[in-house]
C-alpha positions, 0 to 999 in steps of 0.5 A, a space after each residue: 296689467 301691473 298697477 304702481 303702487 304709491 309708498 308714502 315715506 313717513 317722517 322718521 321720528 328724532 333725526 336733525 335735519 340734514 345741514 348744508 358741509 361747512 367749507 374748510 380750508 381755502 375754500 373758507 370765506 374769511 371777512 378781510 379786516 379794513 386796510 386801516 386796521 392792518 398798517 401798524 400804527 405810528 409811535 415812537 419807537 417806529 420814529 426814532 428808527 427814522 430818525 437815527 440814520 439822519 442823525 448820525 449822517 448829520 454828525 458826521 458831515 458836522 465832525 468832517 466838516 469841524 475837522 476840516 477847519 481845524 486841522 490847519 490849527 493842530 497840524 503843528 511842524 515838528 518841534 522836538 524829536 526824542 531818542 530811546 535806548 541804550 546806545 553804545 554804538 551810535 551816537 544821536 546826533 547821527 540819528 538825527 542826521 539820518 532823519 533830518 529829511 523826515 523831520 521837516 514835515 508837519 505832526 499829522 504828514 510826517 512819513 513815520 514808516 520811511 523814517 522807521 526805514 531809514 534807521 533800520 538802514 543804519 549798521 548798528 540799528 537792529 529795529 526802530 519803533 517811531 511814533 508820534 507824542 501829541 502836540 508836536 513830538 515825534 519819539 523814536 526808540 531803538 535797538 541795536 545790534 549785538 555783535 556776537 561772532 565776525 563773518 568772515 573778514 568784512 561784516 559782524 553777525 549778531 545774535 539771530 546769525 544776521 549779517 550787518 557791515 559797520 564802517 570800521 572792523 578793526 576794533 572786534 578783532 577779539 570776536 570769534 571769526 565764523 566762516 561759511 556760505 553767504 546763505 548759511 550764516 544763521 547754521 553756522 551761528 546755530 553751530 557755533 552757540 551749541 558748540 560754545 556751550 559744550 565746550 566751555 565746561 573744559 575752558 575752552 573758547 572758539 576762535 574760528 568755527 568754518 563750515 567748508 565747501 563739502 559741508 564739513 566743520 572745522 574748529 580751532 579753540 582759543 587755547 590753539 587747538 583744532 578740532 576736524 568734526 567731519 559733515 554730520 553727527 557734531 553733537 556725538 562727535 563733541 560728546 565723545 571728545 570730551 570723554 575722552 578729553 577727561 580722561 586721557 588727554 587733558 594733563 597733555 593739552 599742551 602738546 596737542 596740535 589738533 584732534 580728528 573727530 571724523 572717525 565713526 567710534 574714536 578719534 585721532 590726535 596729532 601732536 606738536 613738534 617738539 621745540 628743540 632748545 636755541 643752539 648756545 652762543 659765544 660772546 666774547 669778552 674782550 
């Protein structure tokens, strides 16, 4: 027979008693503050942030609505129109003829963009500036065209190689007469410019630069001379003429007719006729 035997569990001597763990983390109870502690508090910064947007609202139907009563009063018709730039080729009463549909309107109505359109329409106007001058006024600025070359036998190119018509031809006979296709006016003002420059060193001035069906150039100076430059290589072919020009050709100028550049490394010349002597005439005396 076994016997239980009872142990009496003594007290051990300095350790703390056991303590409850601490919840952490979610687990944690946290006081809530009171719903009144957490609203932010009313001041003046919070206000003023309410109030601006009213404010500004309030001015604007205030501007719109003073702008609205006024604009009767400032919308003045227009009284007077001022004409800008050196003009030799248009006179400015035709210029306020061709606006005069514009100018009926009001300062503030006026269709700037069509009157600026309508004198760019003009021959002779390369650009238009048009603006208005407070109270009544309305300046307009302009640019003519500088006729540098003709373009064939019926409008003038300036200086962009752009093509514009006037009425009359007849007084820009001196001008250099270019030739080309319709789409190839500012390459041939290229060419021509780039030429020009080349050979004025010698004393030579272009009369008739043509650029033909095949893309081959033709130039004929002002001191009679023809120049057959071929399709391509221009600046090659004009550097090797003016060499050889200096050198050899340029005592016999004269009797030059016309100078075939095409070849690849020289060139040809054909030279003029020679003018045989008017045969001698009898007069009788009686």
């Amino acid at each position: 027979m076994r016997t239980a035997t009872l142990r009496r569990q003594e007290p051990v001597i300095g350790r703390a008693p056991a303590r409850k763990p601490v919840p952490r983390g979610a687990s944690r109870m946290v006081a809530k503050e009171p719903l009144k502690a957490r609203l932010p508090k009313p001041g003046f910064a919070s206000l003023r942030r309410l109030l601006w947007p009213v404010l500004l609202l309030v001015l604007g139907v205030g501007a719109y609505e003073a702008a609205q009563r006024l604009l009767p009063y400032a919308d003045r018709p227009i009284a007077k129109v001022s004409v800008l730039g050196d003009l030799s080729y248009i006179s400015q009463q035709a210029v306020h003829q061709r606006i005069a549909p514009y100018i009926s309107a009001s300062f503030f109505s006026v269709d700037l963009a069509g009157m600026r359109h309508e004198l760019e329409q003009m021959p002779w106007i390369a650009h238009a500036e048009v603006r208005r001058v407070w109270p009544d006024q309305v300046s307009i600025r302009l640019e003519e065209q500088l006729p540098v070359a003709r373009w064939g036998d019926e409008a003038l190119l300036n200086n962009q190689g752009q093509a514009f018509t006037p009425r009359e031809l007849a007084h820009y006979e001196q001008l250099p007469q270019l030739w080309g296709p319709q789409r190839a006016q500012e390459q041939v003002m290229q060419q021509y410019q780039m030429l020009s420059q080349m050979l004025r060193p010698l004393g030579f001035s272009i009369a008739r630069l043509e650029l033909r069906e095949r893309g081959s150039w033709f130039l004929s100076t002002g001191q009679g001379v023809e120049l057959l430059l071929g399709r391509d290589h221009l600046v090659e072919k004009m550097r090797r003429f003016i060499s050889i020009y200096e050198k050899t050709l340029k005592d016999q100028i004269a009797n030059i007719e016309r100078v075939d550049l095409r070849y690849p490394n020289g060139l040809a010349v054909a030279w003029r006729a020679p003018v045989e002597a008017p045969a001698a005439t009898t007069v009788a005396v009686q």
